[in-house]
Structure formats: C-alpha cells, structure tokens
C-alpha positions in Angstrom: 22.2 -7.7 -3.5 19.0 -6.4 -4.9 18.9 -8.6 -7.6 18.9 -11.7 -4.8 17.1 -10.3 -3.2 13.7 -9.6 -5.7 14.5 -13.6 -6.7 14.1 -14.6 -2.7 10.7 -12.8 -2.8 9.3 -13.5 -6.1 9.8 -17.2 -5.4 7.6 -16.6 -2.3 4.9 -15.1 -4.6 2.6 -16.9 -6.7 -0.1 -15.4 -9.0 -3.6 -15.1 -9.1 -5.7 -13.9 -11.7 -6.1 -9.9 -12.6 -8.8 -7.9 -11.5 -11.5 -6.6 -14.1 -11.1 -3.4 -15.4 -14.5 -2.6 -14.8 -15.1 -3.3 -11.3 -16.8 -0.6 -9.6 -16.0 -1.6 -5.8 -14.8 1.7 -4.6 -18.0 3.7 -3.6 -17.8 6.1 -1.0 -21.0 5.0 0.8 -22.6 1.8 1.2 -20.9 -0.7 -0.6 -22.0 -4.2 -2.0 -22.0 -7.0 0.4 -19.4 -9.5 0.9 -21.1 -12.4 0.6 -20.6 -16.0 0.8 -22.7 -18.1 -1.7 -21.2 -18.9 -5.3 -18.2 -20.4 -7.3 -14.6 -20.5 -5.7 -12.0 -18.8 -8.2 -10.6 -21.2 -10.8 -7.0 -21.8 -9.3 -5.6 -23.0 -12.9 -5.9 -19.6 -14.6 -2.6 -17.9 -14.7 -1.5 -14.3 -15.6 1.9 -11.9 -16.5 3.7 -11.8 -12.7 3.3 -8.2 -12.8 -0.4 -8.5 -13.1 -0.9 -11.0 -10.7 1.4 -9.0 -8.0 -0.9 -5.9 -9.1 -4.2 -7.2 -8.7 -5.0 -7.3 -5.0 -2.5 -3.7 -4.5 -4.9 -1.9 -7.0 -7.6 -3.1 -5.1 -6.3 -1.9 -2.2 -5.7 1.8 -3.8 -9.4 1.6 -4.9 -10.5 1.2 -1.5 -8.3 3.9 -0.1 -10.1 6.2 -2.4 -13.4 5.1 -1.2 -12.5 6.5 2.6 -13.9 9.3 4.0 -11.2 12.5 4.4 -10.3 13.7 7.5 -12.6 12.8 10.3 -10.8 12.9 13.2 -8.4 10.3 15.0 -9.3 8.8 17.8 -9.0 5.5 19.9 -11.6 6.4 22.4 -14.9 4.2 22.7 -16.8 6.0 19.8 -13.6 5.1 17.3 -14.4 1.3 18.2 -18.0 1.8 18.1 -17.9 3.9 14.6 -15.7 0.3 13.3 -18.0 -2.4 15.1 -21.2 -1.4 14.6 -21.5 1.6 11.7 -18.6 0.9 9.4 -18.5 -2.8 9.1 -22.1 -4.5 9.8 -23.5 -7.7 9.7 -26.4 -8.3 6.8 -28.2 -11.2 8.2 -30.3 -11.5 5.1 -27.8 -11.4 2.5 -25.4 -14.0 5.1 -21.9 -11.4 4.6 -20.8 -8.6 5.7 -21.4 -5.0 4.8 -19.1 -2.2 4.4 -19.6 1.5 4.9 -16.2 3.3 4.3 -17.9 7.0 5.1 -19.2 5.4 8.5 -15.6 5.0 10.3 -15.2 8.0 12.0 -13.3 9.1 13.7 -10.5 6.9 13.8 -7.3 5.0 13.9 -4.4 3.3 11.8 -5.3 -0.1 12.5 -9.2 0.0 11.8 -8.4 2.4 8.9 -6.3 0.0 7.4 -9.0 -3.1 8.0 -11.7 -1.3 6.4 -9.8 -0.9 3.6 -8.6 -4.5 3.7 -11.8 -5.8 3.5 -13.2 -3.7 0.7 -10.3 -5.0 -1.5 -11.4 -8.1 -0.6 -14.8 -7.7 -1.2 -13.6 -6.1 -4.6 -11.2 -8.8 -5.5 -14.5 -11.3 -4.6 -16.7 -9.8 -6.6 -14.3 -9.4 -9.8 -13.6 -13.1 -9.5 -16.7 -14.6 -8.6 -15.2 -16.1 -5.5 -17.1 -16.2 -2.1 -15.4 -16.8 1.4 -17.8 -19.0 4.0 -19.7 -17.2 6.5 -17.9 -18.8 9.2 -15.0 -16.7 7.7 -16.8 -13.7 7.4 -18.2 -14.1 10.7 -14.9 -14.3 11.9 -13.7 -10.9 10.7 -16.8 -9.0 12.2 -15.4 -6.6 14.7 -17.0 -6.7 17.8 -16.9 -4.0 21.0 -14.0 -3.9 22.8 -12.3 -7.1 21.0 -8.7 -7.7 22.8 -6.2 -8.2 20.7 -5.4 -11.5 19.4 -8.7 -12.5 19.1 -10.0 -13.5 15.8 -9.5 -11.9 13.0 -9.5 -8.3 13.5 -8.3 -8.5 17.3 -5.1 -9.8 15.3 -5.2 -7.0 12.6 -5.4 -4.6 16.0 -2.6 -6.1 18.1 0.7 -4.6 18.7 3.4 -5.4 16.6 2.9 -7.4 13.4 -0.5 -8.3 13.8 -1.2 -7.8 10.0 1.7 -9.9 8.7 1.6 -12.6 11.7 -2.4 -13.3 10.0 -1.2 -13.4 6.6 1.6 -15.7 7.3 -0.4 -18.1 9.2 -3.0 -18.1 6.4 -0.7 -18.0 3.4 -2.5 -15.2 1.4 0.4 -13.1 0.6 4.0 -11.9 1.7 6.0 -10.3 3.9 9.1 -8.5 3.8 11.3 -5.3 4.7 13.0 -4.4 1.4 11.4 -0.4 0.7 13.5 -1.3 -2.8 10.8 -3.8 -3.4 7.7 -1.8 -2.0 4.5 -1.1 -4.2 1.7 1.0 -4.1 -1.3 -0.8 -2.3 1.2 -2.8 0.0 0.4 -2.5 3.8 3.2 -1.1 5.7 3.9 -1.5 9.3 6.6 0.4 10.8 7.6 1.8 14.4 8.8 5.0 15.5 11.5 3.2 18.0 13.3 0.2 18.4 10.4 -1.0 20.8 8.3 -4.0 19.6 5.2 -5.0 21.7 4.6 -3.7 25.3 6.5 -0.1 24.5 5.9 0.1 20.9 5.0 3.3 19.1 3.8 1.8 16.0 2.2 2.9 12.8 -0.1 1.0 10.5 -0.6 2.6 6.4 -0.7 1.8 3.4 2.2 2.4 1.1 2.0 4.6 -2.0 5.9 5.1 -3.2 8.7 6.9 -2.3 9.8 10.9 -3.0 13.0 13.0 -1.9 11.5 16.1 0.3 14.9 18.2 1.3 17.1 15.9 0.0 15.8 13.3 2.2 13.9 9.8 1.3 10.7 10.1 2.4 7.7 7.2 2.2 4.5 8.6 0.7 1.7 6.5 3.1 -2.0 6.9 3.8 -3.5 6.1 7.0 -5.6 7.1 10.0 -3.1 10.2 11.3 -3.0 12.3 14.2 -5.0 14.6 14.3 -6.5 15.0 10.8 -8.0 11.5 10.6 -7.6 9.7 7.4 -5.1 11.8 4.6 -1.9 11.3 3.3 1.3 11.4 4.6 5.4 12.2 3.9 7.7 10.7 6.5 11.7 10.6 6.4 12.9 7.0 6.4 15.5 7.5 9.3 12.4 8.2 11.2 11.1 4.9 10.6 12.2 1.5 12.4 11.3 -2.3 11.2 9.8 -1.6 7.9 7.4 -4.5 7.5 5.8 -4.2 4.2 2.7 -7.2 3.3 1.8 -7.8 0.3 -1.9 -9.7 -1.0 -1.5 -12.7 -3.5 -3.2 -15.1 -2.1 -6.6 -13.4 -1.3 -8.6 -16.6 -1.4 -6.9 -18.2 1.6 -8.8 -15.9 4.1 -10.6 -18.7 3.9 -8.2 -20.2 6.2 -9.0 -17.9 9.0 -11.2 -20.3 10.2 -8.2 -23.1 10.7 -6.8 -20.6 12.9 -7.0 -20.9 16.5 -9.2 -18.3 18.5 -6.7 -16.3 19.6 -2.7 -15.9 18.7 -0.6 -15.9 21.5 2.2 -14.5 20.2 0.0 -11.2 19.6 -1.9 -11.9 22.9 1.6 -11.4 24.7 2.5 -8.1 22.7 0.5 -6.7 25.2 2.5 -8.0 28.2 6.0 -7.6 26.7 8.7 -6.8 24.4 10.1 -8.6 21.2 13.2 -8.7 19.8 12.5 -8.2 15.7 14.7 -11.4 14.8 11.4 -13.3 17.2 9.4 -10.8 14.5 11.1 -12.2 11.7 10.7 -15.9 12.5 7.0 -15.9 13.4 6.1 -13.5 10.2 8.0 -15.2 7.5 9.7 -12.1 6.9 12.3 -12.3 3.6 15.0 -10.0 4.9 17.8 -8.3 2.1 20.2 -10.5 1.9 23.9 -9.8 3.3 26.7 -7.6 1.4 29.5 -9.4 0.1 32.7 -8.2 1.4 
C-alpha cells in the first residue's frame, strides 16, 4: 500500500531547482523585499527528486526560525492589524512587499503560517533570481478585516482547506493525507472534529516529523498556539481529524494568483456551512492512500 501510494504522489510532483546553500533569508527582523523586477527561473534546469522536493520545505523551516517566540495568540483586532499593516507592508519604492517576521504579534495559526509562507517565497525568489509581478504581490497584501475567500490571503484565512484549495487552483505544489509521506517544512492542516466549515475547530502548522510520547504517535508541528503564541507543539494523532498535508514544488506558479477569480466560493461558503471531506478531497486534489487488498 505505501509503496502505491508514494508512486501516486511523486507522479504528482515535479522538480524545481535547489535552493543555494548560502541564502541568508531567515532574519529575525526586517527582511529583504519581495520584489518583482528581474529574470523568471530557467524551467529546463533539473535536479535529484529529493532535492527538488527539499527545496521550498527547507525554506519553509528557515522562515520558521525567523519568527518571533511566544507573543501571545490572539484573533482580536490588533492580531489582524499586527499582520496587515506591521508584519507584512507594502514598499512603494522598491514595488514588493516587505516582511517583518518579529512584527506579528500577537497572533494566530493562519497568519502565522502566511508569514512564514511568504518568506519562503521571498527566499526561494531571491535564491533563484525569480520575481513574481506586482499584480501578484499586490494580491497577497493583507488588508484589515479581509473576509475570507478574498484574494489571496482571505483564502489562506478561510475555514477548511483554504491553503490547499490556493495551491491546487494555482498548481504550485501538492496535497495529500498520507502522515507516512509527510516532511519537515510541509504545511499541515488538520481539525480537532469531524466538522469541516461552519463548525470546524481547525488547526493550521507546519509539520516537523513524527515522535512516540507514551507510547503514542504524536506529530511534532509549529504554529500560532493557544496561549503561548508561536512555539512548538506534540499532539497524539487520534486527536487529529483530516490530515491535509501541502507540499511547495511549484513556487513560481504564485504567479497564477492573479488568473484567479476574486474571491473562491467554495471558501466563501465555509463560512455558511458544513462539508463533507470527500467535497474536500475533490476541490483540493487531494491523493488519498490507496485501498487495502483483501
């Protein structure tokens, strides 16, 4: 079973080049802008498998390390404000956006997780000479009290899948539910209940591995947590419901956030509703293990 099931999802991904050793993306305070002027990456240039699937994941773990510890969690109006206007920022001169990791406090899984997200991708930019347009950029600005849905980061924030229903629509990576398959530097979505969308109790992390903590299988994850802010956390996995792991290898096709409508209805209507997780599934592209033989 596990052996059809790594073929089904390393057929889904493709490679991409490997990041430079010597990147220095993950400063704690301000860091470089993401900017949109110069060359696109050169799509012919091909590496090992396991060093294309790396690349954007250790970008990912670099940017964890550039968050702030601690600082509180909170969903409240000064969470959205510390995201929208002191963490990520506009630099009108320089035509991109710029990130200050230190700046997002307090506050919560989802924005956590997107400031993270975008200084991978400002790291995986920078290490490949590749620059997104500043329609796209403009696009994943937060703004003040964004609904969910809307653009890029009003998708990022909705209930449910909002993470993998953006990268399935713009094809820059993969999504699945195997833990068997899981590495560090994947985003992990889960729930705490069978509930998807209007009643959901989700959780948005990143993954770091697996450990046995009495006897029991644990996932090792870092995130926004109550109370503590951002840290590191052990959870049983028979605590956790609709493992949806997503996976960067595409990171050049955020460019196609702007071939996106304004606002995903799907995620517009988590708000208003439940889903069942096959609806989950099918919208998300999700490679699920396949059956047992009898």
């Amino acid at each position: 079973m596990r052996r059809a099931c790594c073929l089904l999802l390393l057929a889904a991904l493709t490679t991409l080049p490997s990041l430079a050793a010597g990147d220095s993306a993950a400063s704690g305070g301000c860091s470089p802008v993401l900017k949109t002027r110069g060359p696109r990456v050169a799509t012919g240039h091909r590496t090992s498998r396991r060093t294309a699937e790396a690349a954007f994941g250790s970008c990912v773990l670099r940017a964890v390390a550039a968050m702030p510890q601690g600082g509180g969690y909170s969903t409240d109006d000064d969470a959205m404000d510390a995201l929208a206007c002191k963490a990520i920022v506009w630099d009108a001169e320089k035509n991109g956006l710029r990130l200050y990791p230190k700046e997002a406090q307090p506050t919560f899984c989802s924005a956590a997780c997107y400031v993270v997200l975008l200084n991978a991708l400002r790291q995986w930019c920078a290490a490949h000479k590749y620059s997104l347009s500043s329609r796209a950029l403009s696009l994943m600005m937060p703004e003040l009290r964004q609904p969910d849905g809307l653009r890029v980061w009003g998708r990022v924030n909705a209930n449910g899948p909002g993470l993998a229903k953006l990268v399935a629509d713009t094809h820059t990576g993969v999504n699945f539910n195997d833990l068997r398959l899981a590495r560090p530097g994947d985003f992990l979505k889960f729930f705490w209940s069978e509930e998807i969308g209007s009643a959901e109790r989700g959780h948005m992390v990143v993954f770091l591995g697996t450990e046995k903590v009495k006897d029991k299988l644990c996932i090792r994850y870092w995130s926004a947590n109550k109370p503590d802010g951002c840290s590191i956390r052990s959870v049983p996995v028979d605590l956790m419901h609709h493992l949806i792991f997503t996976r960067i290898t595409h990171p050049e096709n955020f460019a196609n956030v702007t071939r996106l409508p304004e606002c995903d209805p799907m995620l517009v209507g988590m708000q208003q509703r439940p889903y069942t997780w096959q609806e989950v599934v099918s919208a998300c592209r999700i490679i699920l293990p396949s059956p047992k033989r009898p």
